[in-house]
VOGU-3710 file (C-alpha; in Angstrom, 3 decimals, decimal comma):
1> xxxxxxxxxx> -21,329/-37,760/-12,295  -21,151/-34,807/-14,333  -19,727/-31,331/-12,152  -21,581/-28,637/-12,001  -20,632/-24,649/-12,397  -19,555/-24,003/-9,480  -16,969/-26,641/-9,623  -16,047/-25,725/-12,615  -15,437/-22,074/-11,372  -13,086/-24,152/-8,243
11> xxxxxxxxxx> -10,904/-25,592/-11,058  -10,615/-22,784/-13,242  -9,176/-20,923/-10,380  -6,386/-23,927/-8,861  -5,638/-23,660/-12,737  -4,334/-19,841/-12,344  -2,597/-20,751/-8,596  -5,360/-19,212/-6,766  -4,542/-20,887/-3,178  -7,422/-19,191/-0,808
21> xxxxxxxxxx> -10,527/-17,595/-1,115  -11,509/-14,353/1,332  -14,713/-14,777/1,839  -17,944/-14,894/4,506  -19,992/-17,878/3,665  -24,181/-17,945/3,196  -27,010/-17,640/0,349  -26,406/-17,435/-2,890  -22,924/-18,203/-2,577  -23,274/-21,508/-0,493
31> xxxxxxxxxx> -22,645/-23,815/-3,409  -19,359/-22,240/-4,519  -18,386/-22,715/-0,866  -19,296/-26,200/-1,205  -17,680/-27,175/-4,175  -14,320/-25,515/-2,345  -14,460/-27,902/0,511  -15,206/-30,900/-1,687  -11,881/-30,000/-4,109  -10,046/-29,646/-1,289
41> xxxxxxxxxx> -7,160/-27,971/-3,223  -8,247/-23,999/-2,535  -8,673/-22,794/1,236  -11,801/-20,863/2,090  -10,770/-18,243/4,677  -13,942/-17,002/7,303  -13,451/-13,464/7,452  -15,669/-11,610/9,946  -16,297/-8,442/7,077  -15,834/-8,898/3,336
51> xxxxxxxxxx> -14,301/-5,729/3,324  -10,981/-7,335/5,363  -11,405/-10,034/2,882  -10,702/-8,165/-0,249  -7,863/-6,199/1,648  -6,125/-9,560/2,382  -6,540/-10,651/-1,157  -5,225/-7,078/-2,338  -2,502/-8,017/-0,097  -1,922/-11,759/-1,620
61> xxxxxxxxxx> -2,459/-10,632/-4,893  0,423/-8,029/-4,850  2,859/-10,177/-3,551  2,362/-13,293/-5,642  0,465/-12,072/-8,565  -3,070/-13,279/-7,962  -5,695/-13,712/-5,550  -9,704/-14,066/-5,125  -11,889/-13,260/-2,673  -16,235/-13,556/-2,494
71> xxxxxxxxxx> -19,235/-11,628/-0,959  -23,028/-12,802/-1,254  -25,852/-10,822/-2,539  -26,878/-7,665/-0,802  -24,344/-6,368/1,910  -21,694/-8,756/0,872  -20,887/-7,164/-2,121  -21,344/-3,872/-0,314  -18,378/-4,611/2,033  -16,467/-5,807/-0,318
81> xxxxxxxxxx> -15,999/-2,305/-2,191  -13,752/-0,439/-0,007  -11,199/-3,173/-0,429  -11,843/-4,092/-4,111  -11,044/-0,312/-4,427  -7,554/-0,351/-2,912  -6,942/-3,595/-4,834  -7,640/-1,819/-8,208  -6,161/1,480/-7,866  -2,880/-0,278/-6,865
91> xxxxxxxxxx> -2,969/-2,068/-9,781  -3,022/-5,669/-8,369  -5,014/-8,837/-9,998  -7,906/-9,435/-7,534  -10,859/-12,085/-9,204  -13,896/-11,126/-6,588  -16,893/-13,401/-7,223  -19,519/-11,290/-6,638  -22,991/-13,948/-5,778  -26,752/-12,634/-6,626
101> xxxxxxxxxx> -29,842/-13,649/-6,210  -31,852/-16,213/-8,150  -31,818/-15,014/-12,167  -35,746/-15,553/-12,092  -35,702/-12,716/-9,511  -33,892/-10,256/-11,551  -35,462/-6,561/-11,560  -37,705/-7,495/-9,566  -36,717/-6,172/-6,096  -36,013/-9,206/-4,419
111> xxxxxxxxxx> -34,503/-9,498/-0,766  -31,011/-8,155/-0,991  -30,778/-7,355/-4,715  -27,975/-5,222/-5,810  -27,122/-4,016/-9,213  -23,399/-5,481/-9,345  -22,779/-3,912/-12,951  -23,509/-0,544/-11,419  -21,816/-1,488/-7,999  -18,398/-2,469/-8,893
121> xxxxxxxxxx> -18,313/-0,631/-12,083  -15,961/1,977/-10,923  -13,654/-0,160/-9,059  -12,629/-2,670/-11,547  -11,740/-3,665/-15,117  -14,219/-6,924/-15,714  -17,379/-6,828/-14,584  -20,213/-8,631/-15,817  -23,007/-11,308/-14,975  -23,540/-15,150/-15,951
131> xxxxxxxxxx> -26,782/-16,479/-16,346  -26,219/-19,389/-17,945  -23,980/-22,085/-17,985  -22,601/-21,464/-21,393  -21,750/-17,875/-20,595  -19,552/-19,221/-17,432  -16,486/-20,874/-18,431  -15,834/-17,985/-20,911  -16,850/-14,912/-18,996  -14,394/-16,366/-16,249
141> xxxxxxxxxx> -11,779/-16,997/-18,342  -11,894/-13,260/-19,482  -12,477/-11,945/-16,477  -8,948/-13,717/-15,149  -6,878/-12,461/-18,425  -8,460/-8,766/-17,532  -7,403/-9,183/-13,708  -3,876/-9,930/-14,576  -2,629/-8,354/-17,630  -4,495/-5,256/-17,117
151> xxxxxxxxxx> -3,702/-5,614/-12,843  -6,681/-5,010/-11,485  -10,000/-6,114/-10,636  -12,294/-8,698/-12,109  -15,799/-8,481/-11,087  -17,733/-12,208/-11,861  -21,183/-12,627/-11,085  -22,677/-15,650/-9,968  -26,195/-15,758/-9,466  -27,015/-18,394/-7,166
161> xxxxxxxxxx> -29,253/-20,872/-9,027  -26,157/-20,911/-11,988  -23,915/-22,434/-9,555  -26,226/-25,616/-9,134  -26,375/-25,783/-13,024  -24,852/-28,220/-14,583  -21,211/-27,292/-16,345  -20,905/-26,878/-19,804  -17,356/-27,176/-21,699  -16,210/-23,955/-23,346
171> xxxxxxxxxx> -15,787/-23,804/-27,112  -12,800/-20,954/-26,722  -9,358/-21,534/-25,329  -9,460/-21,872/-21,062  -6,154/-21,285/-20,469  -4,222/-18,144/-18,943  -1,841/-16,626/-21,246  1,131/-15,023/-19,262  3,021/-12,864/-21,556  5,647/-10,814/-20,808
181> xxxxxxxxxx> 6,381/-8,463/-23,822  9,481/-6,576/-24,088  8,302/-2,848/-24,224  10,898/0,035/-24,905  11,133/3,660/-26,758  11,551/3,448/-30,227  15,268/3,869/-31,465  14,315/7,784/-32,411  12,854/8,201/-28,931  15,935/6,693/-27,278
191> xxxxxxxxxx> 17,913/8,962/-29,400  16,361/11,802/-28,996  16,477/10,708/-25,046  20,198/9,780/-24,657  21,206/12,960/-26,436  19,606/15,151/-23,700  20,824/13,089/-21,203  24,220/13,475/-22,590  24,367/16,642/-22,388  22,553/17,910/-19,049
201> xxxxxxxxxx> 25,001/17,874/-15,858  22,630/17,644/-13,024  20,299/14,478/-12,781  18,005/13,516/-11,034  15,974/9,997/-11,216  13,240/9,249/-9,503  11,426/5,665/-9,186  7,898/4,539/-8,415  6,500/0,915/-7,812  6,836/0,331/-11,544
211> xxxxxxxxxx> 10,688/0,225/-11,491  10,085/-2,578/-9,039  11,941/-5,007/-11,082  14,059/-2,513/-12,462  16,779/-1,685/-9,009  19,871/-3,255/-10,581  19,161/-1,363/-14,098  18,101/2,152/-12,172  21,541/1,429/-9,962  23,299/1,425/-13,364
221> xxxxxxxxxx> 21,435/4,218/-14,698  22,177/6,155/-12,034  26,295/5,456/-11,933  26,502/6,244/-15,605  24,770/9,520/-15,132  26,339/10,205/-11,426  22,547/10,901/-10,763  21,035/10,856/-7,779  17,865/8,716/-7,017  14,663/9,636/-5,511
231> xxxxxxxxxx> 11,800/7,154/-4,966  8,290/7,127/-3,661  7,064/5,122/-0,924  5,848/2,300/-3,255  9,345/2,189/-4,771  11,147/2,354/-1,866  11,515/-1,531/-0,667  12,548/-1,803/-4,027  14,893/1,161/-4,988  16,635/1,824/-1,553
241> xxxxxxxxxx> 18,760/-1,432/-0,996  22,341/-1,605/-2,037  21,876/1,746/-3,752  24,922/4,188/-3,141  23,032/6,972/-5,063  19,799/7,041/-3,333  18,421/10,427/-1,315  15,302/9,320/-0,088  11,549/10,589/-0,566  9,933/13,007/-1,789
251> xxxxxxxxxx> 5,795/14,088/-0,765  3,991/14,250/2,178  5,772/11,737/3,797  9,102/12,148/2,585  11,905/13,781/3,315  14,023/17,033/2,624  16,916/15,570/0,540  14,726/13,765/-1,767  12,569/17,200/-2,645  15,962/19,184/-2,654
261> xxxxxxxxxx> 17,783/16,822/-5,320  14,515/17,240/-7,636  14,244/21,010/-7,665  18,099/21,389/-7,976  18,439/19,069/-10,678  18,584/20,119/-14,261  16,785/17,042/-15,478  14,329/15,068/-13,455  13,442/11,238/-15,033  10,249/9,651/-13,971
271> xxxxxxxxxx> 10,594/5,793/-13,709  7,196/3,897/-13,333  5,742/6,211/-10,840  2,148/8,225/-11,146  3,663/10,203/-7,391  0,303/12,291/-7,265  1,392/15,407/-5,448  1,775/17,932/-7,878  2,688/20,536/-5,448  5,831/18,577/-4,892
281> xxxxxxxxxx> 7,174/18,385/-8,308  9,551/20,848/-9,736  8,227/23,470/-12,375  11,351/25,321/-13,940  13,765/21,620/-14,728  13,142/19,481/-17,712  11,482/16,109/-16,642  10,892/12,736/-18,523  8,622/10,205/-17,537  8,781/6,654/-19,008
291> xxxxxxxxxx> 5,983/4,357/-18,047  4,420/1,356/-19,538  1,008/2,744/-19,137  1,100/5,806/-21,751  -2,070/7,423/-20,580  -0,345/8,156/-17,501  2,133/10,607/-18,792  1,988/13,917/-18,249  -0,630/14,188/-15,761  1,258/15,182/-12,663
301> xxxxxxxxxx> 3,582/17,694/-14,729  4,919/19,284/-17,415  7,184/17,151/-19,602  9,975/17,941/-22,098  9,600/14,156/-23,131  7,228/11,153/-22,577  7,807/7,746/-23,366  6,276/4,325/-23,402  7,736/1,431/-21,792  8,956/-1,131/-19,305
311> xxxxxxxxxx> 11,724/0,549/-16,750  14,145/-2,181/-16,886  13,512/-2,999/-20,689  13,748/1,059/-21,637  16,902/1,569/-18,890  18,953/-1,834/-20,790  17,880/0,242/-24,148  19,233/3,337/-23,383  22,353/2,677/-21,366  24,479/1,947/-24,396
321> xxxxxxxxxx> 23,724/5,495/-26,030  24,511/7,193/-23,126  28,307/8,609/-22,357  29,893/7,852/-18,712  29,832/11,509/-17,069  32,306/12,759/-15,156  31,514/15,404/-13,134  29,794/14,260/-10,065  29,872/17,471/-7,865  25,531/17,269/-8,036
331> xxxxxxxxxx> 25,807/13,910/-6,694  28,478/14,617/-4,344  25,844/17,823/-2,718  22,884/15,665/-2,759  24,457/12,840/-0,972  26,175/15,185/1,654  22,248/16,317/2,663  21,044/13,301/2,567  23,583/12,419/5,227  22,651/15,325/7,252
341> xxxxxxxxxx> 18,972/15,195/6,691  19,220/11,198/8,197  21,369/12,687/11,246  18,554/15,222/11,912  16,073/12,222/11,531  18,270/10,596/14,106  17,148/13,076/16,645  13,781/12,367/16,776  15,261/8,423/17,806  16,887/9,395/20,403
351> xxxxxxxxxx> 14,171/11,130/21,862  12,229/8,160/23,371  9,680/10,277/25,229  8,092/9,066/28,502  5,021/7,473/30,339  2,311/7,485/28,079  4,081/9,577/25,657  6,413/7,778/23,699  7,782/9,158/20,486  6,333/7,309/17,583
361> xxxxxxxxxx> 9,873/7,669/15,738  12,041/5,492/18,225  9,250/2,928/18,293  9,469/2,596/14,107  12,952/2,817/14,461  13,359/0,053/17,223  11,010/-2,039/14,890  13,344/-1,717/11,834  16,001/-2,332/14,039  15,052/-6,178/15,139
371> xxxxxxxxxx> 13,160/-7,094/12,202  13,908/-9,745/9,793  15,821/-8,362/6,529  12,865/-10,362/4,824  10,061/-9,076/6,867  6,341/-8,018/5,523  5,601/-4,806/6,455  1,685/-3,698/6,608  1,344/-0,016/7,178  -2,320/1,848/8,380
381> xxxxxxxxxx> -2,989/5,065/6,459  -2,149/7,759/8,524  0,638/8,561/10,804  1,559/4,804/10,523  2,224/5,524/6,906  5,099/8,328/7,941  7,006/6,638/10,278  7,068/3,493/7,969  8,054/5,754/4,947  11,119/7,079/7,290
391> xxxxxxxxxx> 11,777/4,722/9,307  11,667/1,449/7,815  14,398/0,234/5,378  14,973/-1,279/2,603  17,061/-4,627/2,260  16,101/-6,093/-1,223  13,644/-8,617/0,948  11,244/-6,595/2,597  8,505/-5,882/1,287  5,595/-3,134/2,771
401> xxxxxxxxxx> 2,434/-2,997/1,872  -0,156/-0,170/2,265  -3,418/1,864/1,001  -0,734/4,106/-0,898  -2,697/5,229/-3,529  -6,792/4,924/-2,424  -5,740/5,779/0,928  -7,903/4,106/3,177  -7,851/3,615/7,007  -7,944/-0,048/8,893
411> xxxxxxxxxx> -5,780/-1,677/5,993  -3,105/-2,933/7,956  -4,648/-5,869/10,191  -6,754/-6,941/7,264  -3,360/-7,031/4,909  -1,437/-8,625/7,549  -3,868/-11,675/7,187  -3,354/-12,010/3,847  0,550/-11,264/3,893  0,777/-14,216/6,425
421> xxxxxxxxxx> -1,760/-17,044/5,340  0,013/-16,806/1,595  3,897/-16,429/3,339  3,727/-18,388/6,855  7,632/-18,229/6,389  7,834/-15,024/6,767  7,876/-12,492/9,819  4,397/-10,144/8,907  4,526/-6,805/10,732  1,665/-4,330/10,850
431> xxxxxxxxxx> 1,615/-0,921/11,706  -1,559/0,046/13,430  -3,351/2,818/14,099  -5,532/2,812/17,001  -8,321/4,845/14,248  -7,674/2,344/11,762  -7,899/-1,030/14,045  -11,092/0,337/15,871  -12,620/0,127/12,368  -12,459/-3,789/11,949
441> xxxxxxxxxx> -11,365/-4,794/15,349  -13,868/-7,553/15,158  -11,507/-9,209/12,229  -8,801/-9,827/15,406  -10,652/-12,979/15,527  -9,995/-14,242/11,940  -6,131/-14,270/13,229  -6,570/-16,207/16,364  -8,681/-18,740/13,983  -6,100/-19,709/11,350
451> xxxxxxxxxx> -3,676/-19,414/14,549  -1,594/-16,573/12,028  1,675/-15,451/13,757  1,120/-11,435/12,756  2,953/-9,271/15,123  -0,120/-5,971/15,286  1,603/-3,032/16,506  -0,378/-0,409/17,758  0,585/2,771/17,623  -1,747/4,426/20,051
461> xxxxxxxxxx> -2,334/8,068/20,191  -5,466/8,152/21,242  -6,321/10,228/18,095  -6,767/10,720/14,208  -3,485/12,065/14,197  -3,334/12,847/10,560  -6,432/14,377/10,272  -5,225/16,120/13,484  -1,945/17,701/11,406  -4,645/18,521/8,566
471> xxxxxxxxxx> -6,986/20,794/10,761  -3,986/22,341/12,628  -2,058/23,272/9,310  -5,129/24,605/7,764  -5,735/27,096/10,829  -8,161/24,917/12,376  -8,505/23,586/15,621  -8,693/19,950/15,645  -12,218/18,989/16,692  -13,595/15,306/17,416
481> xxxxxxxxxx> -10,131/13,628/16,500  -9,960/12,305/19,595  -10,227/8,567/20,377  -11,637/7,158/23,164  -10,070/3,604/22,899  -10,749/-0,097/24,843  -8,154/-1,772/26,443  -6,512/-3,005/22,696  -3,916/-5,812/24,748  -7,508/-7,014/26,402
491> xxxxxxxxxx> -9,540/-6,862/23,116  -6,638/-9,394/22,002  -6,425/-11,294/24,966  -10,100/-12,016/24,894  -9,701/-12,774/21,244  -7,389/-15,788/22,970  -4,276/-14,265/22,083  -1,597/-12,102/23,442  -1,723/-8,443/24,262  0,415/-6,354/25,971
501> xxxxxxxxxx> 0,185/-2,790/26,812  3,823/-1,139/26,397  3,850/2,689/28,502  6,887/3,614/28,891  10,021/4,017/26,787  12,443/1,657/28,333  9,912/-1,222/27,778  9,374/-0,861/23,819  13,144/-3,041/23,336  12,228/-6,063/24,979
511> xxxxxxxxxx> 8,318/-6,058/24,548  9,370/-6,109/20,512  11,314/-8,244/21,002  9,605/-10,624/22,884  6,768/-10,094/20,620  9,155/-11,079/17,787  10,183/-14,225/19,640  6,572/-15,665/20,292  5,679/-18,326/17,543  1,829/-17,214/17,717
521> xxxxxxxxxx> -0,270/-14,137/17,239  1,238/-10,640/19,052  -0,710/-7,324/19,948  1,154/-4,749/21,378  -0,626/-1,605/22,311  2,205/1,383/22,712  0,890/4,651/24,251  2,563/6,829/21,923  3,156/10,874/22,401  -0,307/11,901/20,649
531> xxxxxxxxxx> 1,137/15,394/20,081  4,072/13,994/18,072  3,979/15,661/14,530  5,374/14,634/10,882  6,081/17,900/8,999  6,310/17,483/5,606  9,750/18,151/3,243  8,311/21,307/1,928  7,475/23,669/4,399  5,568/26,566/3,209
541> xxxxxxxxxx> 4,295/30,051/5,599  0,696/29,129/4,897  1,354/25,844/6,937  3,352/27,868/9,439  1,053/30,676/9,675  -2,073/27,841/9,377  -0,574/25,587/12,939  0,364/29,711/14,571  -3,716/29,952/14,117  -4,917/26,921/15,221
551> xxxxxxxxxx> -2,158/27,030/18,747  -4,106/30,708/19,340  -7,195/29,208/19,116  -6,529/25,708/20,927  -4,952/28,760/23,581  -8,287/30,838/23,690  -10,209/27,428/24,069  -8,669/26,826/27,407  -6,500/23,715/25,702  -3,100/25,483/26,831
561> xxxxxxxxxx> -1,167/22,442/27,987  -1,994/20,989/24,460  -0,509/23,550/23,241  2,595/23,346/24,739  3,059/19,731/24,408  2,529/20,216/20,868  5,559/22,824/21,278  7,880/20,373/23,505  6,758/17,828/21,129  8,189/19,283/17,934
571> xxxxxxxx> 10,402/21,666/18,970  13,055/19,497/16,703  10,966/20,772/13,632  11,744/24,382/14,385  15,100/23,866/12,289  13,161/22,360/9,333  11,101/25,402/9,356  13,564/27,972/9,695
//
């Protein structure tokens, strides 16, 4: 019996070591999820929103290369956007088949017709529409190549009645071709390169997440140069570990050494990183970017020189032209602030807070403390984002994943879920926001239904605290950032798994750890200080002056002991400021 196109889609994908598919069954796309159960070979995952399905394939796909995930006609592809969004601005190879109506039905209104051309235009690299079974085996076959060499999204639409069609064998080549080209400078470019490198004193390198392969070459870099090393939070699982010459962050969520060593340098070198903060960067220093994408150069700053190429490839290229330096007395300064700037970080530890009011720093810190050194990290946009950035380390295992660059809310849970169905080895953390879990609670039950061991930690504030620290800088008081939350430890214990509610400080230890201990599904819902700020590296008066506004206001609104939580909250800031 001959197979028809939708199995042939089901094979094409085992082929490329797609193992699941994120997806919420019905219509137009109940053939594809029929020729999935009779393979048997590829999992179809019931996600309660699309949109949590395309985050957990966002998450599979950056950890293992690939990953696919469905919506039917109408809504489906609707939710699926937000996610397929994230995937493709963070660069990772997500196939979404995207199932339509009946082709006979085209243009002609029909119940839940969208324009998926249109739709997902913006949001990925492939995007097109079979409607016949010819067109299928090819159009998929491109659509995979796009998704992974170009790392990003591959749009393929099905239309419902081409599923049941009969297969037809493709007259092009159906396998995937996974090159891996060696891509460097020229020999004048390296030249040119080494001989300014040669002769600067003070260095500076700083790393995104396309040095990720690159830490033992950067490491090397770095030592020959006695430069210190700066990374963003993308590069940081990968850059931080076993790396004697690293200062931390830089940005919005970094930290003051890692801004310091950049300005004070005399040359800055941009390793795979498209850090999007221009404020941040240093005007008056020479900087160099190398990146294998060459369009990307030059658009966050001014460069002396820009270069095309892999960071490991270009760094094993250049390190023979460059002489060993001697002088280390920039190194030596950045590394002493570092040190300090990590003792002052210290202080906000210690400071565990009380009922209700736990700092958000010891509980990140206690986290990092008793997790595995090969732990998954998923991190909500937000406040959850700082306290992972500063709090969470390195080892050269870990990995984190977040919304880094399209910055969307409710990303962790829905990551999580993909972190753990494609690595049920490994420990999966996720850093909640009680903003961002509210959004797609309902997906809680997707985890108790594949039974998936995720430890959710809620870090409950009972606000939008970022948006919170946005109004207040900006001379605003903050207005309907409040939350008004359930019960979350309830929510998970009517989900049918366990919850617990952690208030005070001297509870946080053991209920992590118990948490960590428990072989099944964990939601712990920590009351956290909601007046607990993160002030970025870079200070500047307008962001002084702007929270001095918006306390007066908040003052002459009646909120007064706001306002002096807020104080007795931060008062550890005042010496950042200052």
């Amino acid at each position: 019996m001959s197979k028809n196109v939708a199995e042939q889609l089901v094979e094409m994908l085992i082929e490329v070591g797609v193992k699941r598919i994120y997806a919420v069954t019905g219509d137009s796309l109940n053939y594809f999820n029929d020729a999935v159960r009779r393979n048997g070979k590829i999992k179809w995952i019931h996600v309660r929103n699309e949109e949590v399905g395309a985050f957990a394939a966002a998450a599979e796909a950056e950890l293992d290369g690939i990953a696919c995930c469905a919506g039917s006609c109408g809504p489906g592809h609707v939710h699926l956007i937000n996610g397929l969004y994230d995937a493709h601005r963070s660069h990772v190879p997500v196939i979404a088949i995207a199932s339509t109506i009946p082709t006979g039905e085209f243009g002609m209104d029909f119940f839940q017709e969208t324009n998926t051309i249109k739709l997902f235009d913006d949001c990925s690299y492939y995007n097109q529409v079979a409607t016949t079974a010819e067109q299928v085996p090819r159009m998929f076959q491109t659509a995979i190549q796009h998704a992974i060499h170009k790392k990003g999204v591959a749009v393929f639409g099905l239309p419902g009645d081409v599923a049941q069609l009969d297969a037809v064998e493709s007259i092009t080549s159906m396998q995937l071709f996974r090159n891996k080209p060696v891509i460097r400078p020229s020999d004048d470019e390296l030249s040119e390169l080494s001989t300014l490198l040669n002769k600067e004193k003070k260095i500076t390198l700083y790393c995104g997440i396309g040095a990720v392969d690159a830490h033992d070459e950067v490491v090397e870099l770095a030592a020959k140069l006695n430069a210190s090393v700066g990374f963003s939070f993308r590069g940081k699982m990968s850059i931080q570990y076993d790396n004697p010459y690293e200062v931390g962050m830089t940005g919005l969520l970094g930290q003051p050494s890692g801004y310091h060593a950049m300005h004070e340098a005399d040359v800055v070198v941009l390793l795979g990183t498209d850090f999007p903060y221009v404020n941040f960067m240093p005007e008056k220093n020479k900087i160099i970017q190398i990146d294998e994408n060459p369009e990307r150069l030059g658009r966050r700053a001014k460069l002396t020189m820009g270069l095309c190429g892999d960071i490991a490839d270009s760094i094993k290229a250049l390190l023979p032209l460059l002489d060993q330096k001697s002088d280390n007395s920039f190194l030596k300064a950045q590394l002493e602030f570092y040190k300090k700037v990590k003792e002052n970080q210290q202080v906000y530890v210690d400071d565990h807070g009380e009922e209700n009011k736990i700092q958000p720093e010891f509980v990140a810190d206690t986290l990092n403390r008793l997790a595995n050194k090969d732990a998954i990290f998923t991190v909500d946009t937000g406040m959850c984002c700082v306290w992972g950035a500063r709090f969470i380390d390195g080892t050269g295992e870990r990995k984190m994943l977040g919304s880094f660059n399209h910055g969307s809310m409710a990303n962790a849970m829905p990551m999580a879920i993909g972190a753990a169905l494609a690595h049920p080895e490994k420990q999966v953390i996720a850093l909640c926001g009680d903003g961002g879990l509210s959004m797609l609670l309902g997906d809680l039950a997707t985890i108790k239904q594949y039974n998936l061991p995720i430890k959710l930690i809620v870090f409950n504030n009972r606000a939008l605290g970022m948006v919170k620290l946005e109004m207040e800088v900006d001379g605003l008081p903050d207005n309907e950032t409040d939350m008004i939350n359930p019960n979350f430890a309830l929510v998970a214990q009517a989900m049918g798994f366990t919850g617990v509610t952690v208030s005070k400080p001297e509870e946080v230890e053991n209920a992590i750890a118990n948490a960590f201990a428990e072989n099944g599904p964990v939601l712990l819902n920590i009351m956290t200080n909601p007046n607990a700020l993160a002030m970025p590296p870079k200070i500047e008066w307008a962001q002084i002056k702007g929270m001095t506004e918006s306390m007066a206001k908040l003052m002459l609104g009646g909120k007064m002991t706001e306002v002096l939580d807020t104080i007795k909250s931060n008062y550890k800031h005042l010496g950042e400021v200052l």
